[in-house]
C-alpha positions in Angstrom: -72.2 5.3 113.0 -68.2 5.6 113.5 -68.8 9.0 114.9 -71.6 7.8 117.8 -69.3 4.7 118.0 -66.8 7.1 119.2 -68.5 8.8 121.7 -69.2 5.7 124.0 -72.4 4.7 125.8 -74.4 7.5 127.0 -78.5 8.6 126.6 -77.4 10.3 123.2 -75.1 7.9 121.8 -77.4 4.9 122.3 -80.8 7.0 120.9 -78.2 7.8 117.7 -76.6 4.5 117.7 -79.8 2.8 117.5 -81.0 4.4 114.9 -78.7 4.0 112.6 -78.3 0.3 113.3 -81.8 -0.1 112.6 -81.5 1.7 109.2 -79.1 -0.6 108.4 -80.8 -3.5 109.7 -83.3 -2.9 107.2 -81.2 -2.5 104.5 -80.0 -6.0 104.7 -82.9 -7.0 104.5 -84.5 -5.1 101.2 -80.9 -5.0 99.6 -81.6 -8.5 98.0 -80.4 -7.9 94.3 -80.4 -11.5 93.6 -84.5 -11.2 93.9 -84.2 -8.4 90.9 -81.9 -10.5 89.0 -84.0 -13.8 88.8 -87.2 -11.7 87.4 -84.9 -10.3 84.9 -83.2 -12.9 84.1 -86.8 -14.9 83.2 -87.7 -11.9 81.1 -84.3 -12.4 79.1 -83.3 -15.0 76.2 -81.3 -18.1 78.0 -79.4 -18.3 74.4 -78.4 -14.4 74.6 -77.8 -14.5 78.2 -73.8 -13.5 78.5 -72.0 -15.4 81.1 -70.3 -13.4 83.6 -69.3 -14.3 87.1 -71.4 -12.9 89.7 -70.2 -9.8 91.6 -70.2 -9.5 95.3 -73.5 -9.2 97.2 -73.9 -5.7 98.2 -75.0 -7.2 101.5 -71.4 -8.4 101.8 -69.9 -5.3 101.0 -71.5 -3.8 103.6 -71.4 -6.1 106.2 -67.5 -6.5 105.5 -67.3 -2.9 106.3 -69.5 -3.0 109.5 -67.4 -5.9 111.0 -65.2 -4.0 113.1 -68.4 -1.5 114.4 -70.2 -4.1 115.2 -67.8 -6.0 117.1 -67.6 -2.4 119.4 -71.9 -2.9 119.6 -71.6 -6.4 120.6 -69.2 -6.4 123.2 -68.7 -2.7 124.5 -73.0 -2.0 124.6 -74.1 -4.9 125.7 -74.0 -3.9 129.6 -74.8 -0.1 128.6 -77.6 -0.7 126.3 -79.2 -4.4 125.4 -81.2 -2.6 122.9 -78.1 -1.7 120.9 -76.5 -4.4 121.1 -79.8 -6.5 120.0 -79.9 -4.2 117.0 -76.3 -5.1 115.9 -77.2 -9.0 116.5 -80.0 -8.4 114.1 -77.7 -6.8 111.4 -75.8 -10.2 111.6 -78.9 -12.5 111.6 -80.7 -10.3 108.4 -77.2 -10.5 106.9 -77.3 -14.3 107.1 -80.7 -14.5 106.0 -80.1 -12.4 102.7 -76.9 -14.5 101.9 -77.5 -17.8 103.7 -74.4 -19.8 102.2 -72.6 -16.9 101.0 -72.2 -15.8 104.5 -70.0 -18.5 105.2 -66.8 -16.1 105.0 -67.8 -14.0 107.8 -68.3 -16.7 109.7 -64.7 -16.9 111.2 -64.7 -12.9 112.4 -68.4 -13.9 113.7 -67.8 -16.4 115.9 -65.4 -14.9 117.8 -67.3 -12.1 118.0 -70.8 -13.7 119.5 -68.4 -15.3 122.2 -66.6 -12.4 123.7 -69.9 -10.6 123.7 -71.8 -13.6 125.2 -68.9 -13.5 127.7 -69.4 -10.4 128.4 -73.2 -10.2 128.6 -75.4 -13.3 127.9 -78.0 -12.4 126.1 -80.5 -14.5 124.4 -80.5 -12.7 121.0 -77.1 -14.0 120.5 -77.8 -17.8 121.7 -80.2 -17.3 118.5 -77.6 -16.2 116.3 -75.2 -19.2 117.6 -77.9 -21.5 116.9 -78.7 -20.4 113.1 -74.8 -20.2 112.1 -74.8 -24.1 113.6 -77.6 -24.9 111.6 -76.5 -23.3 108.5 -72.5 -24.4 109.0 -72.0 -27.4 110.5 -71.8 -29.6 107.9 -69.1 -27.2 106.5 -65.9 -29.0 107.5 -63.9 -25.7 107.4 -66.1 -24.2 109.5 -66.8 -27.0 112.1 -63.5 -26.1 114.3 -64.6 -22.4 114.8 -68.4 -23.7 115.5 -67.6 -26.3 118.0 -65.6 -23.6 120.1 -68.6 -21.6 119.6 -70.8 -23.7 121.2 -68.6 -25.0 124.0 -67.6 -21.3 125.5 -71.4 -20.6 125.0 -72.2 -24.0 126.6 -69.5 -23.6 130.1 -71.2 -19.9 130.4 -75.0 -20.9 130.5 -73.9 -24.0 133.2 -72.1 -21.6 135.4 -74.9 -18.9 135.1 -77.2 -21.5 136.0 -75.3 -23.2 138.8 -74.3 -19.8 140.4 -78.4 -19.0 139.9 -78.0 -15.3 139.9 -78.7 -13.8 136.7 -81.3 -11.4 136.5 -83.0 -12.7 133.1 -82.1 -16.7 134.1 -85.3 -17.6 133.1 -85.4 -15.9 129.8 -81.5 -17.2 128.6 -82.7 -21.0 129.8 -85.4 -21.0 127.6 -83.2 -19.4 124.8 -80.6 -22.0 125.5 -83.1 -25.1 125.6 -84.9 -23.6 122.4 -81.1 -23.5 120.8 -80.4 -27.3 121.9 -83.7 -28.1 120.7 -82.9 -27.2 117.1 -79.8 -28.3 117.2 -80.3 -32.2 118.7 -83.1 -32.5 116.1 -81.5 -31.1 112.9 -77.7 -31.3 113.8 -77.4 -34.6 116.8 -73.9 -35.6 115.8 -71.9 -32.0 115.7 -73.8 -31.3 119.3 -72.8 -34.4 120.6 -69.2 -34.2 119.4 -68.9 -31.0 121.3 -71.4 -31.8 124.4 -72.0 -34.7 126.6 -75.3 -35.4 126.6 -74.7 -36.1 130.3 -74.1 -32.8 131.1 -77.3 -31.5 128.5 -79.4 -33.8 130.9 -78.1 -32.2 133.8 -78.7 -28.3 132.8 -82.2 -29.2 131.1 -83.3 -31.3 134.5 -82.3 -28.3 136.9 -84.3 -25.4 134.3 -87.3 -28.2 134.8 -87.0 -27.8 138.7 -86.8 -23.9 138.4 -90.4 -22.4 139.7 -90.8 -20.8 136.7 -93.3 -21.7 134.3 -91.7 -20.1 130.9 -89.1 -22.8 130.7 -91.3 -25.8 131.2 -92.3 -26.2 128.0 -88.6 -25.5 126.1 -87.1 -27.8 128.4 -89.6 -30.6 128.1 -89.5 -30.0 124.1 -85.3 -30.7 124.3 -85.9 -33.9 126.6 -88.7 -35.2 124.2 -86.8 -34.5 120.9 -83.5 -36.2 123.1 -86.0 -39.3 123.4 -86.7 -39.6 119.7 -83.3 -39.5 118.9 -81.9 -42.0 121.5 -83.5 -44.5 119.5 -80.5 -43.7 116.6 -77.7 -42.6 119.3 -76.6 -45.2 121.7 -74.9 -41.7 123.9 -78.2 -40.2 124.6 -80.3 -43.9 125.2 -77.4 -44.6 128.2 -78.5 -41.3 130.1 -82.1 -41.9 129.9 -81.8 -45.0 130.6 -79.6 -44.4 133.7 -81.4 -41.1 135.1 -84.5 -41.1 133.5 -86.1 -42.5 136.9 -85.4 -39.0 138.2 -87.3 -37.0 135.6 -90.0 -39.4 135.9 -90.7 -38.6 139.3 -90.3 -34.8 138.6 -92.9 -35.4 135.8 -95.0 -36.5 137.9 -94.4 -34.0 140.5 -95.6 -31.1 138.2 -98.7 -33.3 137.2 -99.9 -33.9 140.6 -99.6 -30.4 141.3 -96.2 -28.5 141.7 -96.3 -26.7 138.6 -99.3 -25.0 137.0 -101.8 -27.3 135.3 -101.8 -24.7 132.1 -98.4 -26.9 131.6 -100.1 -30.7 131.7 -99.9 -31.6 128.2 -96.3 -30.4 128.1 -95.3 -32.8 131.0 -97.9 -35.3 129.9 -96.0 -36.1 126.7 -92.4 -36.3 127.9 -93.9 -38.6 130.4 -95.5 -40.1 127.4 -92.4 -40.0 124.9 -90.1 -42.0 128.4 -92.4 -44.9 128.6 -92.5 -45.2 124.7 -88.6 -44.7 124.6 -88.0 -46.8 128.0 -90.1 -49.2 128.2 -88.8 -51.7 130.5 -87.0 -48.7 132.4 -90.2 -47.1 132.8 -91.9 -50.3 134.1 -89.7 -50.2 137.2 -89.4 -46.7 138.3 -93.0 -47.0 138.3 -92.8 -49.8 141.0 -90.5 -47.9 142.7 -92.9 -44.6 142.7 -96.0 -47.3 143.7 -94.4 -48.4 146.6 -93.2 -44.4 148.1 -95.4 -43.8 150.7 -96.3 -39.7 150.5 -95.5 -39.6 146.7 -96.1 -37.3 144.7 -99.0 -36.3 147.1 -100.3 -37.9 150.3 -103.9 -38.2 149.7 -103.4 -40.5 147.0 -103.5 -44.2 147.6 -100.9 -47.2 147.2 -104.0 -48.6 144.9 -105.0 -45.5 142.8 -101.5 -45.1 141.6 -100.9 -48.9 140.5 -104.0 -48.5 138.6 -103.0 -45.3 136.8 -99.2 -46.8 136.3 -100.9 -49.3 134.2 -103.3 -47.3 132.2 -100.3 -44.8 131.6 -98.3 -48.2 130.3 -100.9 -49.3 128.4 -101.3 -45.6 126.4 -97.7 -44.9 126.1 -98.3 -45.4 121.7 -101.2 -42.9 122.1 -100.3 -39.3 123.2 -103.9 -38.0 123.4 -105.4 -41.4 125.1 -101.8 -40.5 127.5 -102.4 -37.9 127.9 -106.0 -37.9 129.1 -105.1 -40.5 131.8 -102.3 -38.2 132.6 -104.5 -35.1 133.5 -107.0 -37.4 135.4 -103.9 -38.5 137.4 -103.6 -35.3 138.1 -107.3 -34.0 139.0 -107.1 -36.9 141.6 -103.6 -35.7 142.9 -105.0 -32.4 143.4 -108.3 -33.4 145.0 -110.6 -32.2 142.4 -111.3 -35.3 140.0 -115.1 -35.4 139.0 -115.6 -31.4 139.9 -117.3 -29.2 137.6 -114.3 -27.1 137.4 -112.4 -29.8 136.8 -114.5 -31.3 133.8 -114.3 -27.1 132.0 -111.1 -26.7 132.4 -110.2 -30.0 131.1 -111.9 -29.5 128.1 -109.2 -26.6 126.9 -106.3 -28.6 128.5 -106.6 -31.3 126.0 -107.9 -29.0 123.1 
């Protein structure tokens, strides 16, 4: 590996490199010895059992040895070769599987690490690695310093990707990213809000929403419902909803009534659906407000039609499927094909 390392990126190099990378991907993964131990150990006499303190993982031997290689993957092949690069990631991420707490140790060389390479390159397979050592760590007041710095270089690099809107694989880091937020709001909302304001989270996850690209919708409309459930808990997140939530309401409603595909209708159905359950009174009057706006979301919809279907969507807001339903039958009529044939078949595996 040294010797391939050595060489630099080139056709050969990379074929080589990723070859043996993958080799030892595997072998952190099958080079579990604590797995041959246990059955062994059930086999033996408790009473006769000697006690001696456990010796190192081999896994750690290893990876303690492959630190300063991979660093060289990560951050010098990432613009050469993704596929390298990917395969180093995922000696790191079957490294922290094998040893999950006994990882910890690497974790300051690590960090570092997965930030100069995101830096460098931003790719999503380290945004996944970010999000597990989070998820493993944070609770880990040692580790909590090196985390949070983690997160926020990570964080100010996705924002300016997105704001500048030129990345060739935007679409694919978003989604990543949102995925990453997603996990970490739901099982870690206090460590991301000490090192993100939610403000901002609202921000980023709003614009990927507006993008014309259909693979985000879902990860970012997953982040803004899990965001909902937690506001209830944490006073920083129920302030931003209830200050801009009017604007993701209309954009909700946007996509239903026929700017984004309808294959996506439950996913915007039930963040519409998780808002009015979340912001009730909120809800009530940005719904006025979306009454009353002549042209909106479509034109051939009446002043009428959409109090009526404000009020059904109020009165479902406790049952996503009922919600839901309304929701999509809001949307036939916005698209000028309620009561069709086509409509009624394709509804069918909408709501399935």
């Amino acid at each position: 590996m040294e010797a391939w390392i050595a060489q630099g990126p080139g056709p050969e190099s990379n074929v080589r490199l990723q070859t043996t990378v993958g080799m030892l991907r595997m072998l952190m993964t099958t080079l579990d010895t604590r797995i041959l131990e246990e059955d062994l150990l059930e086999l033996e006499d408790p009473k006769s059992r000697p006690r001696t303190q456990a010796d190192p993982h081999p896994v750690s031997i290893i990876l303690q040895k492959l630190m300063p290689l991979l660093r060289v993957v990560l951050c010098q092949w990432a613009l050469d070769s993704s596929d390298v690069a990917q395969s180093g990631c995922d000696i790191l991420e079957r490294s922290l599987a094998t040893l999950a707490d006994d990882y910890a140790p690497f974790v300051g060389e690590v960090a570092p690490i997965i930030a100069q390479a995101f830096e460098a390159s931003p790719a999503h397979f380290l945004v996944e690695h970010m999000a597990h050592l989070v998820l493993r760590f944070h609770s880990c007041d040692p580790l909590r310093p090196l985390l949070s710095t983690l997160v926020q270089q990570m964080s100010r690099k996705v924002k300016q990707i997105v704001e500048e809107d030129k990345y060739e694989d935007l679409s694919v880091l978003c989604d990543c990213w949102l995925r990453a937020l997603h996990s970490l709001i739901k099982k870690a909302p206090t460590f991301l809000l000490e090192n993100e304001d939610f403000d901002s989270l609202f921000t980023l996850a709003f614009k990927v929403l507006q993008r014309p690209e259909p693979r985000t919708f879902q990860s970012s409309c997953r982040f803004f419902n899990e965001a909902l459930l937690k506001s209830q808990d944490l006073p920083a997140i129920a302030t931003v909803f209830k200050a801009r939530g009017g604007l993701l309401v209309m954009k909700l409603l946007q996509n239903i009534a026929g700017a984004a595909p309808r294959t996506h209708m439950n996913s915007f159905a039930e963040t519409l659906c998780f808002i009015t359950r979340y912001c009730f009174d909120e809800t009530c009057v940005w719904f006025n407000h979306v009454v009353v706006m002549e042209g909106f979301p479509v034109s051939q919809v009446t002043q009428e039609q959409k109090q009526e279907y404000a009020r059904r969507l109020l009165k479902e807001r406790t049952n996503r499927r009922k919600f839901q339903e309304v929701a999509n039958e809001f949307g036939l009529l916005c698209r000028g094909i309620l009561h069709t044939e086509y409509a009624q078949e394709t509804s069918k595996s909408l709501l399935s």
